[in-house]
C-alpha positions in Angstrom: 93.4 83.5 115.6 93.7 80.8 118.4 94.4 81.9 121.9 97.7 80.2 122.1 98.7 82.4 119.3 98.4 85.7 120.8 101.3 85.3 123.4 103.7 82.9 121.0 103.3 86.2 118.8 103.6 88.7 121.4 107.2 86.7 122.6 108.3 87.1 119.0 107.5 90.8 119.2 109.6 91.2 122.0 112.7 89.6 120.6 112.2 91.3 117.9 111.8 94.7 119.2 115.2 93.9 121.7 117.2 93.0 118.5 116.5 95.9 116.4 116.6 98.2 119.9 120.1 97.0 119.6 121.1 97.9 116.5 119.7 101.3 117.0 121.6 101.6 120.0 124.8 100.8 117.9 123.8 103.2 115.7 123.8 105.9 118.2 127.0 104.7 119.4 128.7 104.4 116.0 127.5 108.2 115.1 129.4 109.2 118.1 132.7 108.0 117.9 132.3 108.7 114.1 131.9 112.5 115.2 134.3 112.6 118.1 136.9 110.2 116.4 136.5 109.6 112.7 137.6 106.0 112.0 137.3 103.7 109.5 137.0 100.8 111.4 133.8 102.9 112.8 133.1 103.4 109.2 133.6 100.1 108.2 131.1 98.8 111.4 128.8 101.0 110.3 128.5 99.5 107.0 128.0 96.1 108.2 125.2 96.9 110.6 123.6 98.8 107.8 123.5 95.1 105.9 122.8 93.7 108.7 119.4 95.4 109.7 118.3 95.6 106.2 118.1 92.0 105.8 116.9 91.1 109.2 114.9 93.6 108.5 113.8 91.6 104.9 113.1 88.2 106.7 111.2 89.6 109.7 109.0 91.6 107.2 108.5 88.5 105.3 108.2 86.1 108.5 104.8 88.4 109.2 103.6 88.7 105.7 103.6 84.8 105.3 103.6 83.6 109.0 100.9 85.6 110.8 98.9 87.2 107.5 100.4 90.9 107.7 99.0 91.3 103.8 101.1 92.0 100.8 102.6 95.5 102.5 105.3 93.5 104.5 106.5 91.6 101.7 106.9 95.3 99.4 108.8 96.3 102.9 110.8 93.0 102.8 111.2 93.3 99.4 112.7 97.0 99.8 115.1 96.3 102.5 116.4 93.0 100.4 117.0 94.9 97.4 119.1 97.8 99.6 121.2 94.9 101.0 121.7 93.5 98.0 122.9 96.5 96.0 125.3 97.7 99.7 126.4 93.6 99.4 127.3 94.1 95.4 129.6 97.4 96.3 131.5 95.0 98.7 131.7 92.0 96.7 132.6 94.2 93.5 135.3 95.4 95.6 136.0 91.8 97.1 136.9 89.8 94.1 138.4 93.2 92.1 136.5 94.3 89.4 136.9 98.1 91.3 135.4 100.3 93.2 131.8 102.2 91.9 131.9 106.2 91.8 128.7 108.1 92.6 126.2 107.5 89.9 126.5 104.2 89.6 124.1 101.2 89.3 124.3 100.7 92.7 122.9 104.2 93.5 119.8 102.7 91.0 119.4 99.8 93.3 119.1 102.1 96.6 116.3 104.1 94.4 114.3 101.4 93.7 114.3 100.2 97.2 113.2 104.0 98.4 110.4 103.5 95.8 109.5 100.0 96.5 109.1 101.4 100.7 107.0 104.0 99.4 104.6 101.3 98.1 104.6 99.0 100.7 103.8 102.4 103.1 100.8 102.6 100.7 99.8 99.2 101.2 100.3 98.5 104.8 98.6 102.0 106.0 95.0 103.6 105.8 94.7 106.2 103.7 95.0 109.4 105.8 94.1 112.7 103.7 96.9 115.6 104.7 96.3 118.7 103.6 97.4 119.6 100.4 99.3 123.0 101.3 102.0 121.0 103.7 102.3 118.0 100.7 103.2 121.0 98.2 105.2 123.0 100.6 107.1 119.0 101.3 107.2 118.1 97.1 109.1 121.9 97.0 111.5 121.5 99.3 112.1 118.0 97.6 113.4 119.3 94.6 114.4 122.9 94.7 117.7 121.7 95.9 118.4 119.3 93.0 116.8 121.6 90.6 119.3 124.2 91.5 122.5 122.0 91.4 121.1 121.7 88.3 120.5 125.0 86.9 123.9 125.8 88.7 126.0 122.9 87.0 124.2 121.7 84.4 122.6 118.7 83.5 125.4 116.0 84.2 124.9 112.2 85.8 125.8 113.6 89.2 123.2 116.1 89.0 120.1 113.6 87.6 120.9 111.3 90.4 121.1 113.9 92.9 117.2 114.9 91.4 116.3 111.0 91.3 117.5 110.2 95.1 115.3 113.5 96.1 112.3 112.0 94.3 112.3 108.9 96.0 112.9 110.4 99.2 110.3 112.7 98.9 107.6 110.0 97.6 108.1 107.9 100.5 107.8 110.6 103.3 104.8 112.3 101.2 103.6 108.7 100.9 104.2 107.9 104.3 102.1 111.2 106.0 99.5 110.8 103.4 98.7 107.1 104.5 98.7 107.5 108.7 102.1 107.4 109.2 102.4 110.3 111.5 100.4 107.9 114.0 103.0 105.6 114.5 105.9 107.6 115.4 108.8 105.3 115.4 108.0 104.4 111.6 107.6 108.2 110.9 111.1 108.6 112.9 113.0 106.4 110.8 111.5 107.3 107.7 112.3 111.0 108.1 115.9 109.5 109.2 116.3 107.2 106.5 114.9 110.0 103.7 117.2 112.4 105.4 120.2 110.4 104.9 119.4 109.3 101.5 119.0 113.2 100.1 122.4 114.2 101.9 124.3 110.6 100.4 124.2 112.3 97.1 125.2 115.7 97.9 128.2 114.1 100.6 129.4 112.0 97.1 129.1 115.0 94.5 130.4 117.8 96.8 131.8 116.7 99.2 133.4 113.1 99.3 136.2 113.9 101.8 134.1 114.6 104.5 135.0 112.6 107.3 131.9 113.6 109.7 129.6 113.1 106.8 130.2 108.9 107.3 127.5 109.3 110.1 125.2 109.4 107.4 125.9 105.5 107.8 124.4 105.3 110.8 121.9 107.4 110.3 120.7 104.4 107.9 120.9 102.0 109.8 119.0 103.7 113.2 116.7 104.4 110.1 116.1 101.0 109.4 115.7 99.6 113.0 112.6 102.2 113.9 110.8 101.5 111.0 111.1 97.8 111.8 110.2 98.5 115.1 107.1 101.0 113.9 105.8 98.4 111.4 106.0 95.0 113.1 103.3 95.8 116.0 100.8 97.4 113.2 101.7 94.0 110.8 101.6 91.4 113.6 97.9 93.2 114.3 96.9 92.7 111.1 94.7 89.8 109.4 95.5 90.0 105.1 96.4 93.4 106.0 93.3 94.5 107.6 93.5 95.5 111.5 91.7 93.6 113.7 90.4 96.0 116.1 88.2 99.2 114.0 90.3 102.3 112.7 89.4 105.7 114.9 87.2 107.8 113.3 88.5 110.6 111.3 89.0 113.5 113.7 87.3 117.0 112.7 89.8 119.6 111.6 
């Protein structure tokens, strides 16, 4: 890496970071006046931001991956956030041009799956492996799917209720993923992964059980905070990177 490089890439960072600080401080914003004063012009802001910082999201990803040799991880991550923004787009455009409106489970909710699955491999790509201890992955896979498991016991085995187990899955893959490849060292990716899981496992239940909800449209932007922190929690470790591998030596493993 030349040593005009280092500062061209360091600016880029930092326009970076500001944009997606912004969008996670419109996030914050939107959740309150969606709490205080459920709107849906809020609502329908929220939704655009949410497309908005997945596919800023996709091409920063992929700016790094290609420009600056971030490895193969960033483009899974780009490739995850696309794929969200594309499904959220289809809703609209279904919608637009009036072939109707899609209930919860649709293909759409298949397309938000994948992309929780595909950000569960890039996490496994981008990070080191970091061995957790298997008590706190179990006690996490548990409380992944007792829930679903339940609803389904409860009600039966219906589409509502294998979606409801699929979206728990994913969600629980990529934050089981996530801790068990060093995510917990870089805190705003671990943020808006636990945010974006969170919101993803509550979608489901708001759409089955309880899809009049006003104060559950927060989950919106929820999403969309999710999405700027792990930007912001991935770029630095990316940028850093050579084909994926950091340039300065890992730490060694600490003693438990």
């Amino acid at each position: 890496m030349s040593a005009q490089e280092t500062p061209d890439r360091d600016s880029t960072i930092s326009v970076i970071s500001g944009l997606f600080g912004g969008f996670l401080g419109i996030a914050v914003a939107l959740s309150l006046a969606l709490v205080i004063v459920p709107s849906g012009q809020f609502l329908s802001l929220s939704n655009y931001l949410q497309i908005l910082a997945a596919f800023s999201g996709a091409v920063v990803f992929s700016y790094y991956s290609l420009r600056h040799g971030g490895g193969p991880g960033l483009l899974w991550a780009a490739g995850a956030f696309a794929l969200w923004g594309i499904a959220n787009v289809a809703w609209y455009a279904a919608v637009f041009f009036g072939v109707g409106t899609f209930t919860f489970p649709s293909l759409i909710d298949m397309g938000f799956i994948a992309s929780i699955l595909l950000l569960s491999s890039a996490y496994n790509r981008i990070y080191p492996r970091k061995q957790v201890k298997g008590p706190l992955l179990l006690a996490l896979l548990f409380l992944m799917l007792v829930v679903p498991l339940a609803i389904l016991v409860t009600g039966g085995i219906t589409d509502q209720g294998l979606t409801i187990l699929l979206y728990f899955f994913a969600c629980g893959s990529l934050i089981i993923t996530g801790l068990n490849h060093s995510l917990s060292d870089h805190p705003a990716a671990l943020a808006g992964t636990l945010l974006f899981a969170i919101s993803f496992m509550a979608y489901p239940i708001r759409e089955t059980f309880f899809a009049g909800n006003p104060y559950l449209t927060i989950l919106g932007p929820f999403v969309a905070a999710g999405f700027s922190l792990i930007v912001l929690g991935l770029i630095p470790y990316g940028a850093g990177t050579t084909q994926g591998v950091p340039e300065q030596p890992a730490d060694p493993p600490r003693e438990p």
